[in-house]
C-alpha positions as CSV (number, residue, x, y, z in Angstrom):
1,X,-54.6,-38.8,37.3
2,X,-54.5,-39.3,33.6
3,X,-56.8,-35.9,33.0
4,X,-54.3,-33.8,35.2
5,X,-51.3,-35.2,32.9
6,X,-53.5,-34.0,29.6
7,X,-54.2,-30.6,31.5
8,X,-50.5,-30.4,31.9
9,X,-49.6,-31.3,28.5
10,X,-52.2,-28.8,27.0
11,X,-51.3,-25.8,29.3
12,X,-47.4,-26.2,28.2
13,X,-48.2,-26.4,24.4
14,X,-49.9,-23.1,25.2
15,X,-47.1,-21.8,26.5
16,X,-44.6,-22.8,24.0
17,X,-46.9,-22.1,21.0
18,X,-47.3,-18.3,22.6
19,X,-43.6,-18.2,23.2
20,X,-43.4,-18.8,19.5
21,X,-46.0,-16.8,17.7
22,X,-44.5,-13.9,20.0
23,X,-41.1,-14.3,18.9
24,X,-42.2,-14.3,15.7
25,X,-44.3,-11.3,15.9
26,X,-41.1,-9.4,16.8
27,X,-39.3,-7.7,13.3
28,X,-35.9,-7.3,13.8
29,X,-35.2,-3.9,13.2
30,X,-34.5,-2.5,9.1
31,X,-30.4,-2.0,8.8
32,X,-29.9,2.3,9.0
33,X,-28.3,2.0,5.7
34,X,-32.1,2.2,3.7
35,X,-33.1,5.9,5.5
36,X,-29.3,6.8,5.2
37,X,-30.4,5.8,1.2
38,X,-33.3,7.3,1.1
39,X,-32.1,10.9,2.8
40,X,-28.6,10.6,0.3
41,X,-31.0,10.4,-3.0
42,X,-32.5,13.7,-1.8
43,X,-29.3,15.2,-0.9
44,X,-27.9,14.3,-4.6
45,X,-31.2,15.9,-6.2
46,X,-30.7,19.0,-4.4
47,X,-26.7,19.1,-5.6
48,X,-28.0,18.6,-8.8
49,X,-27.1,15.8,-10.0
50,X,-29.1,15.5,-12.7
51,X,-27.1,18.1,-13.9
52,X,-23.4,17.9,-13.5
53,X,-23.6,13.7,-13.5
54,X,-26.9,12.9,-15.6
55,X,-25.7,9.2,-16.7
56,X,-24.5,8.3,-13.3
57,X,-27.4,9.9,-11.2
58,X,-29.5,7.8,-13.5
59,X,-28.0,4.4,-13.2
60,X,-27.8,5.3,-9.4
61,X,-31.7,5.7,-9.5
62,X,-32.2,2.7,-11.1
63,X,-30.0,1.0,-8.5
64,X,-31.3,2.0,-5.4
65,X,-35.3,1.4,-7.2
66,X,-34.4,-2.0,-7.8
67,X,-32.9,-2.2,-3.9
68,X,-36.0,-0.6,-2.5
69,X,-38.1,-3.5,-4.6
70,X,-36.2,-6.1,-2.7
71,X,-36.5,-4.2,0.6
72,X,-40.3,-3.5,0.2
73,X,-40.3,-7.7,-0.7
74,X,-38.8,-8.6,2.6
75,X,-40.7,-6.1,4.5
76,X,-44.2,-8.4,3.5
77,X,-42.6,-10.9,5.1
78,X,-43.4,-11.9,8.6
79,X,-41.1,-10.6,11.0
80,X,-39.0,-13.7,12.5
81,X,-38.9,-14.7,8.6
82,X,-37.4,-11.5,7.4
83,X,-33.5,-11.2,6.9
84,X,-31.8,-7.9,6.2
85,X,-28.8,-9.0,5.8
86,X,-29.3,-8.7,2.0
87,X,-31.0,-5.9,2.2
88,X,-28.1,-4.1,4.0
89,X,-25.6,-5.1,1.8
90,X,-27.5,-4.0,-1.5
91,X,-28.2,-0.3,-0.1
92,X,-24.5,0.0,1.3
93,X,-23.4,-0.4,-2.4
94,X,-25.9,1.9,-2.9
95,X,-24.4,4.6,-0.5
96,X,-21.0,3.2,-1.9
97,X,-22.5,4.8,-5.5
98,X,-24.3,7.7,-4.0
99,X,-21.0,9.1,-2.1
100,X,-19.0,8.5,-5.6
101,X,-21.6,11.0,-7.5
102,X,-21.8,13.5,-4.7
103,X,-17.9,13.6,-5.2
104,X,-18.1,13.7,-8.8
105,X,-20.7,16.7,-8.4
106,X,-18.4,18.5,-5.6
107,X,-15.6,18.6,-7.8
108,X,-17.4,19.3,-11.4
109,X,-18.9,22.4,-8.7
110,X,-15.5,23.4,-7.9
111,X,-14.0,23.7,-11.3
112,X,-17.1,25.3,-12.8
113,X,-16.7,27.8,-9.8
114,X,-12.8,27.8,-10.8
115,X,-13.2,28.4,-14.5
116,X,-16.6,31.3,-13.5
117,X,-14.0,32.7,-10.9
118,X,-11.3,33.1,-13.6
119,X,-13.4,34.4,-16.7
120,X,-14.6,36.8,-14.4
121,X,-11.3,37.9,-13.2
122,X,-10.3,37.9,-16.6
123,X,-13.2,40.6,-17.8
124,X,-13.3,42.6,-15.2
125,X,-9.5,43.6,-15.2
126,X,-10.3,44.4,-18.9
127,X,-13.8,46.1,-17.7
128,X,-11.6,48.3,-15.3
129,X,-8.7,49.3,-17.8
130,X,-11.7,50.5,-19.8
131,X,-12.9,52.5,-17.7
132,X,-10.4,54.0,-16.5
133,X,-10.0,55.3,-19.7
134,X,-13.3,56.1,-20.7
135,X,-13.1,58.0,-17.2
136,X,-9.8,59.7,-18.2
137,X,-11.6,60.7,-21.8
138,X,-14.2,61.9,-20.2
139,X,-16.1,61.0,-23.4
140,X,-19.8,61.1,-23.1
141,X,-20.1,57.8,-25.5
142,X,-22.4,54.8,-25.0
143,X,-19.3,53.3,-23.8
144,X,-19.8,54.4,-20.3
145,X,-23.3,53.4,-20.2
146,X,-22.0,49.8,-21.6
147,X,-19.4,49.8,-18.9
148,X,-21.9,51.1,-16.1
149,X,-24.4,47.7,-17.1
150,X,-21.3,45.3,-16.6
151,X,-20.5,46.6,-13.7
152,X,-23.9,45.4,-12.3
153,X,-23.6,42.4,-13.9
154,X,-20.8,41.7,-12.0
155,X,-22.3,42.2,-8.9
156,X,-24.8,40.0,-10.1
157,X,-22.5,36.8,-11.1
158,X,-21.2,37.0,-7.4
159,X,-24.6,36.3,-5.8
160,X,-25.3,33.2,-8.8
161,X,-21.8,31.9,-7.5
162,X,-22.8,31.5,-4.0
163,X,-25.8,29.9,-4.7
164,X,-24.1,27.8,-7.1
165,X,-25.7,29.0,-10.1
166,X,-23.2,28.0,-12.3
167,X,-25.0,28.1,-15.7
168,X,-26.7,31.3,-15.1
169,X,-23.2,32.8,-14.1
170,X,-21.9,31.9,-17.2
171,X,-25.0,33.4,-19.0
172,X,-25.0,36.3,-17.2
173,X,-20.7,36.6,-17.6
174,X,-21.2,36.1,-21.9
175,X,-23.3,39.2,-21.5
176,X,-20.9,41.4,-19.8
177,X,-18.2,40.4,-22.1
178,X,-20.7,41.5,-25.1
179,X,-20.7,44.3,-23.4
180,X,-17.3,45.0,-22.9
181,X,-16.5,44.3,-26.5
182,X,-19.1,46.9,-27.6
183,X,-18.0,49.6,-25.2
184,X,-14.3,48.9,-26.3
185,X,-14.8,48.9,-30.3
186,X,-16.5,52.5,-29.4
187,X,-13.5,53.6,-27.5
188,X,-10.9,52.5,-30.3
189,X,-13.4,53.3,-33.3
190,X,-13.4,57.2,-31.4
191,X,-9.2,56.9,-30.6
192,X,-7.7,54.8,-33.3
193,X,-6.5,58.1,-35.1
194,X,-4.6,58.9,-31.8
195,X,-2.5,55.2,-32.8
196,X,-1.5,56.8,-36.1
197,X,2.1,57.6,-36.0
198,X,1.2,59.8,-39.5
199,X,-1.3,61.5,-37.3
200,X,1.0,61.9,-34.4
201,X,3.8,62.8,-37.1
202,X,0.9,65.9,-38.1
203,X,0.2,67.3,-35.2
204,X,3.9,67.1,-33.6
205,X,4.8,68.9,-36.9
206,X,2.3,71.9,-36.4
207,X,3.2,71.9,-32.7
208,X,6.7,72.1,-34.0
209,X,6.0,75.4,-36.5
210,X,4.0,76.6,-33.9
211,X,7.2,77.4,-31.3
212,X,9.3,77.8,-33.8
213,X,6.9,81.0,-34.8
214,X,7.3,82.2,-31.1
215,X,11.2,82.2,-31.9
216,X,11.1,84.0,-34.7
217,X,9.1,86.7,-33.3
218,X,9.5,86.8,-29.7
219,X,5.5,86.6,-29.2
220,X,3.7,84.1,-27.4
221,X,2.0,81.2,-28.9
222,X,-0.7,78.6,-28.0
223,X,-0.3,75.4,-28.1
224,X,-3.5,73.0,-27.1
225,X,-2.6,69.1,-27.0
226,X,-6.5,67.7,-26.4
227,X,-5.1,63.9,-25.3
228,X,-2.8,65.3,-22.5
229,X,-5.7,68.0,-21.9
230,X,-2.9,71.0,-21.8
231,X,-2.4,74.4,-22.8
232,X,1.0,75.8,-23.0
233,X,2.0,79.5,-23.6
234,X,5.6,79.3,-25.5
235,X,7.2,82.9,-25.7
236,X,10.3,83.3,-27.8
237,X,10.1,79.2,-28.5
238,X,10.1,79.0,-24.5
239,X,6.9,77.6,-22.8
240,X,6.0,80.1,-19.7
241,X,2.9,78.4,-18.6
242,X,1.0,75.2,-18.5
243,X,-2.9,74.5,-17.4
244,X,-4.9,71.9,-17.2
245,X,-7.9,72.1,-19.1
246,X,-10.9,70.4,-20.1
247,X,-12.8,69.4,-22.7
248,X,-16.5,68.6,-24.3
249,X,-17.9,65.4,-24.1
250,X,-16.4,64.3,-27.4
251,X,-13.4,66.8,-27.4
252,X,-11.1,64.1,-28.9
253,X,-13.1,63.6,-32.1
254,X,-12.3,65.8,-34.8
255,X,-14.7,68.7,-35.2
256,X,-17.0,68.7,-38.5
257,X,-20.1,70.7,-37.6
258,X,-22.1,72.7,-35.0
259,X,-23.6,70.3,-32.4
260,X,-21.2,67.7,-32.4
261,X,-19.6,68.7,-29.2
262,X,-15.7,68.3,-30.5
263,X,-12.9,70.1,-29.9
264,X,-11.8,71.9,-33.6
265,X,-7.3,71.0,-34.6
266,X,-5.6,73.1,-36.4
267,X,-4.2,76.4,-37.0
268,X,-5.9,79.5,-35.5
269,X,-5.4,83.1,-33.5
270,X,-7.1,85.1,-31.0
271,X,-9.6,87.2,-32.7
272,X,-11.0,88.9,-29.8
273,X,-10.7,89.4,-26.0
274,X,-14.1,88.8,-24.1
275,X,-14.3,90.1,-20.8
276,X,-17.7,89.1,-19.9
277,X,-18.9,86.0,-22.0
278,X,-21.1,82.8,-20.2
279,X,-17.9,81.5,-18.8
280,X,-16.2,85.2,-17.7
281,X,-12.9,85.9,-19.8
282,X,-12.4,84.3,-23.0
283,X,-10.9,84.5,-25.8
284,X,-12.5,83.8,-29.2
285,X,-10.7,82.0,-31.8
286,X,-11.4,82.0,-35.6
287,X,-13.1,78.3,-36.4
288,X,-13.9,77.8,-38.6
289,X,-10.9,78.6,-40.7
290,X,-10.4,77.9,-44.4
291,X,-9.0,74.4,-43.6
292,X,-12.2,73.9,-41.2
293,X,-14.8,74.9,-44.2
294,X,-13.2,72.0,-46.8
295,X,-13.3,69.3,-44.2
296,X,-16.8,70.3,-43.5
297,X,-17.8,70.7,-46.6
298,X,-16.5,67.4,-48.2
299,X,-18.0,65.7,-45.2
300,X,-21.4,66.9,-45.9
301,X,-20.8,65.4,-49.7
302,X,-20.0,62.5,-48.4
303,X,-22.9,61.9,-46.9
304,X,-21.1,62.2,-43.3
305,X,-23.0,64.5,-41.7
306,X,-27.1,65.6,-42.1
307,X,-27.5,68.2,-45.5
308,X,-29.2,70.4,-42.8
309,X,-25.9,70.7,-40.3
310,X,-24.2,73.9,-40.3
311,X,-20.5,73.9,-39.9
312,X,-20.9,76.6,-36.4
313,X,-18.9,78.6,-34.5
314,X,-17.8,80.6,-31.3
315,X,-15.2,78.3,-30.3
316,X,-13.7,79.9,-27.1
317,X,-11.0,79.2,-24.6
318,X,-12.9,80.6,-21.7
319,X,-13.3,79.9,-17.6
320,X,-15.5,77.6,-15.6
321,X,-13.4,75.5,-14.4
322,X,-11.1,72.5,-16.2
323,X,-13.5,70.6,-14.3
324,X,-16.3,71.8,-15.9
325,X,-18.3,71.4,-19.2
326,X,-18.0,72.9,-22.4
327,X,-19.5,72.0,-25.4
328,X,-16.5,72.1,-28.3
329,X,-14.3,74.8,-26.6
330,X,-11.6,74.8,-24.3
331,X,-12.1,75.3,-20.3
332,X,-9.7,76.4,-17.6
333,X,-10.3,77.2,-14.1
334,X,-11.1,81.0,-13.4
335,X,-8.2,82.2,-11.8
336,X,-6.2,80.3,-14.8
337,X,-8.2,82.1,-17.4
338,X,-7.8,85.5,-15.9
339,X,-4.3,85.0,-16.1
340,X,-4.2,83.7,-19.1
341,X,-6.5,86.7,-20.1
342,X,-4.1,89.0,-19.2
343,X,-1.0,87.3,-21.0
344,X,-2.6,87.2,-24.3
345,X,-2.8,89.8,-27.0
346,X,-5.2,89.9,-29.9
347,X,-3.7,88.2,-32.5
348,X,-1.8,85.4,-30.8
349,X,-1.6,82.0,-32.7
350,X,-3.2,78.8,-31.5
351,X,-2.5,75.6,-32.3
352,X,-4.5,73.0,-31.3
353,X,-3.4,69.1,-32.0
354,X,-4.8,65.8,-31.0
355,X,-1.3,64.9,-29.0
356,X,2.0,64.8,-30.2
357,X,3.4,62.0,-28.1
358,X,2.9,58.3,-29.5
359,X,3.5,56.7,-26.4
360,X,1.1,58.6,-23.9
361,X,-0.2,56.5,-20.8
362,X,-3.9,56.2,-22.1
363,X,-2.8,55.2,-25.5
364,X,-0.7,52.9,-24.6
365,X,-3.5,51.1,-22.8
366,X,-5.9,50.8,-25.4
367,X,-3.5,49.4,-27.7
368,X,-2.4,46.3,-24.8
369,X,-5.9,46.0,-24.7
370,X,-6.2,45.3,-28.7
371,X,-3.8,43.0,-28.5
């Protein structure tokens, strides 16, 4: 009897000691809050935090090192002795902190996007006013290539943006404004006379002798304004035609010397009729002239131009189109120049100015853009 009440007595201390060592083999289970922790540190390294919030990212790290410490402490522990409770409340401060950087970062992101956004706005409504006159020009400068290489940088800022590239936008944005700069102290450095009102005052004045020749002898003259890229035929002070025409490369600088691709100013006449020249009818003018030979000359003394240049010649107003190129002369479209051909005697005056208005459209713009 007394051995089957020990047996009894053994067998349910068994029972209750498994009970126990099985409930306290049995972890409860770690709060979500440490992998939503451990998955939010990555997320802020990949916003770059380091970057746009370097102080706070770093005390965050700190914080959620010395959470994981106390975590990774209560994780020895057996698992009916561990309590997260602790544990759950340190890493939801540290969420707390994580989801205050991440909106620190998402708002220092939207206003560098802002301020890249506006800069480039900014330039490239500059970028395209200069172009437009470059194109207008048609000056064959380094300003177009400038112009051509901030155009692709551009193009390039827009794909840094969308990757949120924000520093190497703004890198890549200092360069196209260098750019710009450059391409628009060649434009105004090449145009600047053209902003003179004496200059303007000169050429309106010859313009002005010019018809008022035609008057007096009831011949036709020529008058070439290189800006507005005209040619009109006065007759008896009246103008009787107007065409568009085009000019070399660097028609708007002022010729000095063979090679340089200007258009010549000044005072000249039609010394001969050529029916079949490069460009089909033409009519040869007499640069240089005196006026033409001084400016050369004192230019070359100067130290202007090479010792070796020579002051040239054979400056025309010929066909080929106004759309076509010329190299210092002055180009109409075929059917034009026969015309024209056929109006003109040997002998007729031609004066050829930089512009006489001070207010002309591409002008205008270059000096809003100065400003």
């Amino acid at each position: 009897m007394r051995q089957n009440v020990l047996l009894t007595a053994l067998m349910l201390f068994c029972q209750v000691s498994l009970i126990l060592l099985t409930q306290s083999c049995q972890a409860p289970p770690a709060p979500s809050e440490v992998n939503q922790a451990f998955k939010q540190e990555q997320d802020l390294w990949r916003a770059g935090a380091s970057i746009y919030a370097p102080d706070d990212y770093e005390n965050y790290c700190q914080l959620l090192a010395k959470t994981r410490k106390h975590y990774e402490k209560e994780e020895l522990k057996i698992g009916f002795f561990r309590d997260y409770d602790q544990v759950k409340e340190n890493f939801s401060q540290v969420l707390e902190e994580g989801n205050r950087i991440n909106k620190l970062i998402e708002d220092q992101k939207a206003s560098a996007s802002g301020e890249i956004i506006s800069w480039k706005r900014e330039l490239y409504s500059k970028y395209q006013t200069l172009e437009t006159l470059s194109f207008e020009i048609g000056q064959r400068t380094n300003s177009r290539e400038l112009l051509v290489q901030a155009d692709i940088i551009f193009r390039e800022v827009d794909r840094l943006l969308s990757q949120a590239k924000y520093q190497e936008a703004r890198a890549r944005l200092d360069f196209a404004s260098s750019l710009i700069n450059r391409a628009e102290n060649i434009l105004y450095r090449q145009l600047k006379r053209y902003m003179s009102w004496e200059e303007i005052s000169r050429w309106r004045k010859m313009a002005e002798q010019a018809v008022k020749k035609s008057k007096a002898s009831n011949r036709p003259v020529i008058i070439v304004s290189k800006l507005e890229k005209k040619l009109i035929v006065y007759k008896a002070g009246v103008p009787i035609k107007t065409y568009q025409i085009s000019l070399g490369f660097r028609g708007l600088s002022a010729k000095l010397y063979n090679g340089d691709e200007a258009t010549p100013e000044g005072e000249y006449k039609v010394i001969k009729k050529l029916s079949q020249s490069k460009f089909k009818r033409a009519l040869l003018i007499n640069y240089p002239n005196e006026e033409d030979r001084i400016k050369f000359n004192e230019a070359r003394k100067r130290g202007y131009i090479a010792p070796s240049a020579k002051i040239g010649g054979q400056i025309e107003i010929h066909g080929g189109g106004k759309d076509g190129l010329t190299n210092g002369c002055i180009a109409l479209d075929d059917k034009e120049m026969e015309e024209l051909f056929r109006l003109i005697p040997v002998g007729t005056p031609v004066t050829i100015v930089g512009t006489t208005d001070q207010n002309n459209k591409i002008i205008t713009v270059l000096k809003r853009e100065e400003r």
